[in-house]
C-alpha positions in Angstrom: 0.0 0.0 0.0 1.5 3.4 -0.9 1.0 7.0 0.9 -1.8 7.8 -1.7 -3.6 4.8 -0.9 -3.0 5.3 3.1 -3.6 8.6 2.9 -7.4 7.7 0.9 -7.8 4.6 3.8 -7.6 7.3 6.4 -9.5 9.5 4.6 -12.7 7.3 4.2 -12.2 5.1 7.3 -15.2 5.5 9.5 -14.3 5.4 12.9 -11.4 7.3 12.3 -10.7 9.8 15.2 -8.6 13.0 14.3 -7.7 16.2 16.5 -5.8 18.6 15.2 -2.9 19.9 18.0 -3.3 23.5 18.7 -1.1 24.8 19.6 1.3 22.3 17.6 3.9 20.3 20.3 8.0 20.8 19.6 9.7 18.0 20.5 13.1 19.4 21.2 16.2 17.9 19.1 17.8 15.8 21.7 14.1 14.0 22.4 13.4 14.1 18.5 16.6 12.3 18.0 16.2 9.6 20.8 12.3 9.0 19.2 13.7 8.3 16.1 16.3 5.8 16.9 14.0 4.1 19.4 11.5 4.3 16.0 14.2 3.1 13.7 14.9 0.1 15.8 10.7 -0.7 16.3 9.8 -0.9 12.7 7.5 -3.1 11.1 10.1 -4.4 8.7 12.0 -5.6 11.6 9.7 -7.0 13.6 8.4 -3.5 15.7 5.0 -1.8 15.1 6.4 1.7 14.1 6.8 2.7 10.5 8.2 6.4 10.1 8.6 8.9 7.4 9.4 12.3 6.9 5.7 13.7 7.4 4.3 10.4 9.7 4.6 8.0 12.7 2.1 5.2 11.5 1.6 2.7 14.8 0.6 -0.8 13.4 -0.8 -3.8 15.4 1.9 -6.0 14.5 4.7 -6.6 12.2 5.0 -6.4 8.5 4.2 -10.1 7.5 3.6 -9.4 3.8 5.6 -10.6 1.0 8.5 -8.6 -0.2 8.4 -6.4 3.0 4.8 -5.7 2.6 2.6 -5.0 5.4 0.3 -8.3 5.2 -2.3 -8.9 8.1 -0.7 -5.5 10.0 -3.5 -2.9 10.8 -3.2 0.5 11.1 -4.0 1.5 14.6 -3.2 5.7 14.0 -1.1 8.0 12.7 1.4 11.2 14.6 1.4 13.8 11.9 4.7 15.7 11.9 6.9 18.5 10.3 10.8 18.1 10.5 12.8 21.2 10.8 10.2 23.6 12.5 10.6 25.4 14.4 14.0 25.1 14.3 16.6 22.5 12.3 16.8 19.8 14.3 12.9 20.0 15.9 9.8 18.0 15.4 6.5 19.4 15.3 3.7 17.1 15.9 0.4 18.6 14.6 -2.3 16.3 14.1 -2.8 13.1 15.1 -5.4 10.1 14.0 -6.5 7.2 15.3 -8.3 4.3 12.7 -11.2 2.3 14.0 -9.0 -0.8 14.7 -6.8 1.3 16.7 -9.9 3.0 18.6 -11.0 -1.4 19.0 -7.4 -1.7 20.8 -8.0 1.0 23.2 -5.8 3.7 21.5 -6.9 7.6 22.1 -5.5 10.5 20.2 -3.4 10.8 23.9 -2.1 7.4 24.3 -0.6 7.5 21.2 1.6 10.5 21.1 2.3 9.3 24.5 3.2 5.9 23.5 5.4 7.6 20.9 7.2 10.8 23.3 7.7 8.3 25.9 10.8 6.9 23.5 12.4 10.1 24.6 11.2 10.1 28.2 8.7 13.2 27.8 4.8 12.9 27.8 3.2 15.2 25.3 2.1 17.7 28.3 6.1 18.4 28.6 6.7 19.7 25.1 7.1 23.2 24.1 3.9 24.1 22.5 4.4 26.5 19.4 4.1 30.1 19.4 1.1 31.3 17.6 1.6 35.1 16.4 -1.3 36.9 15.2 -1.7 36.9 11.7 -0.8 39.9 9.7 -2.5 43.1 9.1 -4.1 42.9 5.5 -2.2 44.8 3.0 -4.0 48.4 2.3 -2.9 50.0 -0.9 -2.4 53.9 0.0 -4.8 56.2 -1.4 -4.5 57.6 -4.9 -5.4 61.5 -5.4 
């Protein structure tokens, strides 16, 4: 299954819970970096149950078991919407997270995951630095012409 087809699944999955993190959590370098290895060393290729990317975390219910690497009889349980490189280089910014019907069935909240994920770098998401939201800018007025 590729990201347009996971993307769609998500999408049109009823049950599907979604919240949108406002403001947005920074995980700081040092945490992002100790998520990702902990990540790296749990994925579903390799016998873990987290697959990441550069945009996602994707939590699955079990190992890959497909052919060729595929992802077989694994369910999707959610996903941990991110941006690398914001605020700053070397940050993470987690700003939305879902949750699939399955992973709703195996007791999973919107909380319990990005805890479940954080907790690879010893933070819960309460202890991240929340982004700054600045006002948005004036509109642009065009001076008067005589």
């Amino acid at each position: 299954m590729d990201e347009l087809e996971l993307l769609v699944a998500e999408a049109n999955a009823e049950g599907l819970v979604t919240e949108v993190i406002r403001p947005a959590a920074i995980v700081p370098e040092e945490v992002a970096r100790q998520v990702l290895a902990e990540m790296a060393f749990r994925d579903p290729r390799l016998g873990g149950c987290w697959e990441t990317d550069p945009s996602t975390w994707r939590r699955w219910d079990r190992p890959f078991d497909g052919t060729d690497g595929g992802r077989g009889a694994a369910q999707l349980l959610g996903t941990i919407h991110v941006a690398y490189g914001t605020p700053t280089r070397y940050d993470i910014t987690i700003y939305r997270v879902s949750v699939t019907r399955e992973g709703t069935a195996h007791g999973y909240t919107v909380a319990s995951l990005c805890e479940e994920a954080l907790a690879f770098g010893g933070v819960a998401l309460a202890d991240c630095p929340r982004a700054d939201l600045k006002a948005p800018p004036r509109p642009f007025h065009f001076p008067a012409q005589d």
